[in-house]
C-alpha positions as CSV (number, residue, x, y, z in Angstrom):
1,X,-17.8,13.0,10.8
2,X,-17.0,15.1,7.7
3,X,-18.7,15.4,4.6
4,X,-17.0,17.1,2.5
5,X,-15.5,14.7,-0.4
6,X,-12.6,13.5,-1.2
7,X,-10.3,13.2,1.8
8,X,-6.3,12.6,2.4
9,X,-5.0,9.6,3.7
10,X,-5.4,9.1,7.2
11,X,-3.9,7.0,9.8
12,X,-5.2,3.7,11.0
13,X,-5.4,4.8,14.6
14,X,-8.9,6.0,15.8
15,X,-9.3,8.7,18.7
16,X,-12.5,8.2,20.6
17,X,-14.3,11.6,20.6
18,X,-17.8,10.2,22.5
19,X,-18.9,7.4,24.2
20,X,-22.6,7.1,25.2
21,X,-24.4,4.2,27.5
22,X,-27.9,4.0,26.9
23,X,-30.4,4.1,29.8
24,X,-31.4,1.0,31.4
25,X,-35.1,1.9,29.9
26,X,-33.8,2.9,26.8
27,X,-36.5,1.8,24.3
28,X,-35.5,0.7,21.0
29,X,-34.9,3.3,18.7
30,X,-32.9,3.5,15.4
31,X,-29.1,4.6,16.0
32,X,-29.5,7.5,13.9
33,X,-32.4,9.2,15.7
34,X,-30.4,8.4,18.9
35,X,-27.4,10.4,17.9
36,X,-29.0,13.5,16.8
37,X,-30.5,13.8,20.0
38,X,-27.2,13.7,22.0
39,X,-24.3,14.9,19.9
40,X,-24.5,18.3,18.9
41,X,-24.4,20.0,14.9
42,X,-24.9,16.2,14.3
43,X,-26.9,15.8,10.6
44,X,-28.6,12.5,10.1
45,X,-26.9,12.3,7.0
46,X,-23.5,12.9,8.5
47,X,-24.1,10.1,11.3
48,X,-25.2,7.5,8.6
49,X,-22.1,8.4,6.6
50,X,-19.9,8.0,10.4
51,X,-21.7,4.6,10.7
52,X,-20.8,3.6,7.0
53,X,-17.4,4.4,7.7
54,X,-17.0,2.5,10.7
55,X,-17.0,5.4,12.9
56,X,-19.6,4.5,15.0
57,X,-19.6,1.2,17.0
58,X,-21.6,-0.1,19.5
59,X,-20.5,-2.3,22.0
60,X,-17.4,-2.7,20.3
61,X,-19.0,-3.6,17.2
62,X,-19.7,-2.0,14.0
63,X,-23.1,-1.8,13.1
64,X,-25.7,-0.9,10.2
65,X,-27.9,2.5,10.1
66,X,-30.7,0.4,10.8
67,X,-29.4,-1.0,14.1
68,X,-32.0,0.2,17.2
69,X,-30.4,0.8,20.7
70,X,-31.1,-1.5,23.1
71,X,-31.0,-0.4,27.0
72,X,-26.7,-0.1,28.4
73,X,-25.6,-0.7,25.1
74,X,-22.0,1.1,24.7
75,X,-21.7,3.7,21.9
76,X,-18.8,4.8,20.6
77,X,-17.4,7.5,18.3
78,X,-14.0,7.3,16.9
79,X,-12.3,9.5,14.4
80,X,-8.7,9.3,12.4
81,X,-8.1,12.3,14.2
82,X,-7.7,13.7,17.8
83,X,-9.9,16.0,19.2
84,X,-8.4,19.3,19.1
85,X,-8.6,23.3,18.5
86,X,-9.7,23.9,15.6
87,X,-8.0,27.6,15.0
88,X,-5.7,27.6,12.1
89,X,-2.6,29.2,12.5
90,X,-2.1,31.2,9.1
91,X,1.1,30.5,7.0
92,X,3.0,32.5,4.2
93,X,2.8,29.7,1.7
94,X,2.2,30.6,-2.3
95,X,-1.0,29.6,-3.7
96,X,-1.3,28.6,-7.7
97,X,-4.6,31.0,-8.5
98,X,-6.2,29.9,-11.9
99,X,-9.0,32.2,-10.6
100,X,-10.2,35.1,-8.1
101,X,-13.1,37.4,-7.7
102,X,-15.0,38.1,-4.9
103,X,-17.0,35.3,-5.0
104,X,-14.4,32.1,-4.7
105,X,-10.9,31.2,-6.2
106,X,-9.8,28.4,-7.7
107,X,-6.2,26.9,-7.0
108,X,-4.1,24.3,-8.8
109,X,-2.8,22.7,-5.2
110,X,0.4,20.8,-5.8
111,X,1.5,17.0,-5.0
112,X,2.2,16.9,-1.9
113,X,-0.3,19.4,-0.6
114,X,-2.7,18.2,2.3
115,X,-6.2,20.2,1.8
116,X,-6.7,20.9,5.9
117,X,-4.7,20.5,8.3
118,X,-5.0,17.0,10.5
119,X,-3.6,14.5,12.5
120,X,-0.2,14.7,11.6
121,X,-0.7,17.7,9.4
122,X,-1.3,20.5,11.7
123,X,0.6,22.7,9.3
124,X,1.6,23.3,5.9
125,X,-1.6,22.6,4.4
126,X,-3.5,24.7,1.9
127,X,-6.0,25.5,4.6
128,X,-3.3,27.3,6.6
129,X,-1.9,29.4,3.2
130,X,-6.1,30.4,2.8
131,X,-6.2,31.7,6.0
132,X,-2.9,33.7,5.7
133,X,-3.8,35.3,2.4
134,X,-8.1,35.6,2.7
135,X,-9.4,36.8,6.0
136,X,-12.8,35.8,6.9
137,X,-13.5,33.1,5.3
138,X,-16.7,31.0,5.4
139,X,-17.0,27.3,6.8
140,X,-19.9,24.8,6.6
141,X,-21.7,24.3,9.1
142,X,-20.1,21.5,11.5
143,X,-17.0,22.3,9.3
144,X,-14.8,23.7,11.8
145,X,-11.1,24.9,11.1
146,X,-11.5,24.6,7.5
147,X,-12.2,27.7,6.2
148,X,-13.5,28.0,2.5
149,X,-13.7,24.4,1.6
150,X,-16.0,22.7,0.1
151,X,-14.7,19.8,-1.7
152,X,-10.6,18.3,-1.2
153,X,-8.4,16.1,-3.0
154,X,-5.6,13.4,-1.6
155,X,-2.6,15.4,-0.4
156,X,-0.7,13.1,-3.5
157,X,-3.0,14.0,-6.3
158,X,-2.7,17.4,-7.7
159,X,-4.8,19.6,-9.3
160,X,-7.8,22.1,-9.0
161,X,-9.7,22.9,-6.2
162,X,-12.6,26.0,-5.6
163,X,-12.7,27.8,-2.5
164,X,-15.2,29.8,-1.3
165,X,-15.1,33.3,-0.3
166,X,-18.5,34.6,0.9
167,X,-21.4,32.4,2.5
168,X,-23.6,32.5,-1.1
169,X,-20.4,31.2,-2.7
170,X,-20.1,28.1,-0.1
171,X,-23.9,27.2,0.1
172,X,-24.3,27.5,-3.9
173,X,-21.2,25.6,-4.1
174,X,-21.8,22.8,-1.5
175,X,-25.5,22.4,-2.8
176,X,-23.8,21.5,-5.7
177,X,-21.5,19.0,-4.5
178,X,-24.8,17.6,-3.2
179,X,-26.7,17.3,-6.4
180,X,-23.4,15.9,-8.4
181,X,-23.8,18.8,-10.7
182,X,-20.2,19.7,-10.6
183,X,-18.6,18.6,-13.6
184,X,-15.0,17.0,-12.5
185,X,-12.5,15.0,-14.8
186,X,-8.9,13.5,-13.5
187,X,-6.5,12.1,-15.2
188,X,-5.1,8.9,-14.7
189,X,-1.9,6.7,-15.2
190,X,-3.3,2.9,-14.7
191,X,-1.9,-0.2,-14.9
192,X,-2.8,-2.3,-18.0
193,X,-5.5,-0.9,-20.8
194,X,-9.0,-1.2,-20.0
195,X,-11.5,-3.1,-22.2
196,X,-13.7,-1.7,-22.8
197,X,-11.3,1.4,-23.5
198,X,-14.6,3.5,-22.2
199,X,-17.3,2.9,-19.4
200,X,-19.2,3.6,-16.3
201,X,-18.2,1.9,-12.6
202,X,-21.1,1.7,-10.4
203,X,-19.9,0.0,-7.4
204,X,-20.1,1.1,-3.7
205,X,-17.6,2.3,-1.9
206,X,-16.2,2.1,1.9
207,X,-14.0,1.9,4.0
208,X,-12.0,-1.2,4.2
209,X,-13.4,-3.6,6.8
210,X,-10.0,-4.5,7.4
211,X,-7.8,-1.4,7.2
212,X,-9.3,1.7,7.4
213,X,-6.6,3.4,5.3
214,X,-7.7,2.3,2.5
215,X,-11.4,2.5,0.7
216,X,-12.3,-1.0,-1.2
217,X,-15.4,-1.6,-3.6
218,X,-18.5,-3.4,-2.3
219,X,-20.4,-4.8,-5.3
220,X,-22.8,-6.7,-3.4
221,X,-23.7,-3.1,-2.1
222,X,-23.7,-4.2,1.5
223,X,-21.7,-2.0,2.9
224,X,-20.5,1.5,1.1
225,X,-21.7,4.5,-0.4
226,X,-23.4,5.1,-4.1
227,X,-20.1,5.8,-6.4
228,X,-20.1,6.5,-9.9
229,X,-17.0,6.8,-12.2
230,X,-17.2,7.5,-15.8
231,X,-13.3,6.6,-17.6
232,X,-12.3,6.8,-20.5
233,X,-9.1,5.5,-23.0
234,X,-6.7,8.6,-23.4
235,X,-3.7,6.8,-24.1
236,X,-2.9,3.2,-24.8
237,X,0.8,2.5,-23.5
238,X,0.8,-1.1,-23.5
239,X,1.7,-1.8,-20.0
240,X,-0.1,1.3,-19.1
241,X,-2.4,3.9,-20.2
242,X,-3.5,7.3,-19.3
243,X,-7.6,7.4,-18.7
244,X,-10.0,10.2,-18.5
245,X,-11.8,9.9,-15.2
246,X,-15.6,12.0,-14.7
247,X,-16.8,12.0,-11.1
248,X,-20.4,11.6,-10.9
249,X,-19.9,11.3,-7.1
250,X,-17.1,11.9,-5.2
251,X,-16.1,9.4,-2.3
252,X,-13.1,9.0,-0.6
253,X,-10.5,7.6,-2.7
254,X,-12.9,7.0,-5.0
255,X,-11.2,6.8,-8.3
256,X,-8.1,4.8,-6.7
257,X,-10.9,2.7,-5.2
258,X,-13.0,2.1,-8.7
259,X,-9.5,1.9,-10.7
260,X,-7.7,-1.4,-8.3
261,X,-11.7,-2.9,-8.6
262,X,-11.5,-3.3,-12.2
263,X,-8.2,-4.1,-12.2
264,X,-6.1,-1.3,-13.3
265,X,-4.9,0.2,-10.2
266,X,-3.4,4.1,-10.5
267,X,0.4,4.0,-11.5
268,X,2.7,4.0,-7.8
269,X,-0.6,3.9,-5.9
270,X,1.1,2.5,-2.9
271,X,-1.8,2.5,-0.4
272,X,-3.6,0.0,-3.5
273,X,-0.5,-1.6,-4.2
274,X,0.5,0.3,-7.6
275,X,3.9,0.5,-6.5
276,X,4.6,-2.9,-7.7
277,X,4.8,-4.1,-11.4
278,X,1.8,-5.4,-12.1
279,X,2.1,-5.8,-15.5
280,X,5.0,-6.3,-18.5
281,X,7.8,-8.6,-18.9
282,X,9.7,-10.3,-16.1
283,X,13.2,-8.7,-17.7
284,X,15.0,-6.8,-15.3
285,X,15.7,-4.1,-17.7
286,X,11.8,-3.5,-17.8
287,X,11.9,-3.5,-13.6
288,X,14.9,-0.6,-13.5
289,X,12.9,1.2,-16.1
290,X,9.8,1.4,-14.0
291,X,11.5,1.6,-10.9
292,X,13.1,4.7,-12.5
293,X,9.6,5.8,-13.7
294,X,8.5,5.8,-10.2
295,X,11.1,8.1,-9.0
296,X,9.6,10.4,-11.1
297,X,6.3,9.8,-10.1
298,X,7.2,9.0,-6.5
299,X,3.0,9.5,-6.1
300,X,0.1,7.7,-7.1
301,X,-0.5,9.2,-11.1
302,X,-3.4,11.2,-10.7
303,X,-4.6,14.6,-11.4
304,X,-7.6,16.9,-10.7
305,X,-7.4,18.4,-14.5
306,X,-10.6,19.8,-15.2
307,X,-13.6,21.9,-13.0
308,X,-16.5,23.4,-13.9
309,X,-19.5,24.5,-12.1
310,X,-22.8,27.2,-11.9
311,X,-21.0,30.8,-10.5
312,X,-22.9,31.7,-7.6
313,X,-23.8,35.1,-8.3
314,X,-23.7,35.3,-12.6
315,X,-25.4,31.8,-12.4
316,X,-22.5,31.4,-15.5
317,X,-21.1,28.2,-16.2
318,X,-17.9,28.2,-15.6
319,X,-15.2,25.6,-16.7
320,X,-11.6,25.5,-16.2
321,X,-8.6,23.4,-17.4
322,X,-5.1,22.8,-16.2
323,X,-1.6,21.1,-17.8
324,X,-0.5,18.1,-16.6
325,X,2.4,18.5,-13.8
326,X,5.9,17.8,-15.0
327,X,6.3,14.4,-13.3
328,X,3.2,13.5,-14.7
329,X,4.6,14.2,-18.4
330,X,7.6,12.7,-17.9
331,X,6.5,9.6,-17.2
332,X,4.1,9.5,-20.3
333,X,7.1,10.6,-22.4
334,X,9.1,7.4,-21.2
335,X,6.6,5.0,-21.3
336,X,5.9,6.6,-25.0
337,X,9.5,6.0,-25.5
338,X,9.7,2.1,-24.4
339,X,7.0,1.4,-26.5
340,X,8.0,2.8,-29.6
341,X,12.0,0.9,-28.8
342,X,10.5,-2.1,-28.1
């Protein structure tokens, strides 16, 4: 159970990392406290967030934070990804540095990217370029092989990330995180034009119930986390528009999540189905022109643009900006184009 925030996409199989049977005499006793006691570096917070996410099952089944322990029951921890070793081998990639003192960096990571490396990414993630140009650098606690993070993005969405470089830098940092007093914005490429062309989504988040790939919206608040996305009109493009996006929290997927909820699911999102047309004509001119728009964009259209947090040491704000990637442009460019043709 991780909790740092936004996270790649991971695979539907689960690897079962613990499984506990309570004592005959077990006495009841919320799931939570139970856990603490028997796995170790385990949070309360980070096995509530586990058991929102389905992680946590007992007896097969998925259950609430709430849920006590009865005597044999049969619990179970399963991640997306295998237990392994968590040394990371270091790799001569280049790094896009907006930033550097010897505090933290900042990096512009690349479409394409993953943040850490994981199942199916042991390699060739910006985790393994950290550790071949920064030695020593810190991890949170119960953070293990991912040195300097504090925060991540989907390995499809580019943009800016912070790293950390000394302990002060990754508790200020992370504390932050914590309070939602880093100030993110994204932009977006949806389907459609929201109306209201400005507003706040505040509708839990989770992982799907029925595929874990993917986070969906709970409005009846049942199931989720608290998520909080502030958008807002950029660009009005007919059959799509480009939207400012301000994280007040930041879930998994959350944007993508927030985005399909409403309606306007992120352009050639394919794990929210944005790879299909889901709005315009029925011409097949308009089809080969966004099928050629996704070729582009062969990504879902969204990027970290802007960052800006409290410096650690100068306790200076600092904000930074960063220029839409090329696909990115090129796509708003032809879409500009259609509309002004037809």
């Amino acid at each position: 159970m991780n909790v740092t925030e936004e996270q790649e996409e991971g695979d539907d199989e689960l690897f079962e990392h613990h499984r506990i049977v309570a004592d005959p005499g077990q006495s009841l006793l919320r799931i939570d406290k139970f856990l603490m006691d028997r796995l170790p570096n385990a949070t309360r917070s980070k096995i509530q967030i586990g058991i929102h996410d389905g992680f946590v099952r007992v007896n097969e089944k998925p259950i609430k934070p709430n849920y006590k322990v009865h005597p044999l029951d049969v619990i179970t921890i399963a991640l997306p990804e295998p237990p392994r070793d968590t040394d990371v081998k270091p790799e001569n990639i280049p790094l896009n540095i907006v930033f550097e003192d010897e505090h933290l960096l900042v990096v512009n990571k690349e479409a394409g990217m993953v943040v850490h490396p994981a199942y199916q990414n042991w390699s060739g993630t910006l985790v393994n370029a950290l550790s071949y140009h920064f030695q020593n650098l810190p991890e949170m606690k119960g953070n293990a092989g991912r040195p300097g993070l504090v925060h991540r993005i989907d390995k499809d969405t580019s943009g800016l990330l912070v790293i950390a470089k000394t302990e002060l830098a990754m508790t200020s940092l992370a504390k932050q995180f914590f309070d939602h007093s880093i100030e993110r914005t994204y932009n977006a490429i949806v389907w459609g034009v929201p109306e209201p062309t400005e507003g706040t989504i505040n509708v839990q988040v989770g992982r799907s119930l029925k595929d874990r790939r993917i986070t969906t919206a709970f409005p009846e608040g049942d199931f989720g986390r608290t998520a909080i996305t502030h958008y807002k009109l950029l660009k009005d493009l007919r059959y799509v528009s480009l939207l400012e996006c301000k994280l007040e929290t930041g879930r998994t997927h959350q944007i993508r999540a927030h985005m399909k909820f409403i309606g306007h699911t992120l352009f050639n999102d394919a794990t929210y189905g944005g790879n299909e047309v889901l709005k315009g004509t029925v011409f097949s001119k308009y089809k080969q022109f966004v099928d050629n728009c996704f070729k582009i964009i062969p990504r879902q259209a969204l990027h970290a643009k802007t960052l800006g947090f409290i410096h650690p040491s100068t306790q200076k704000f600092l904000q930074f900006d960063s220029d839409l990637p090329a696909d990115f442009t090129e796509v708003l460019e032809k879409w500009d184009g259609y509309v002004k043709n037809h």
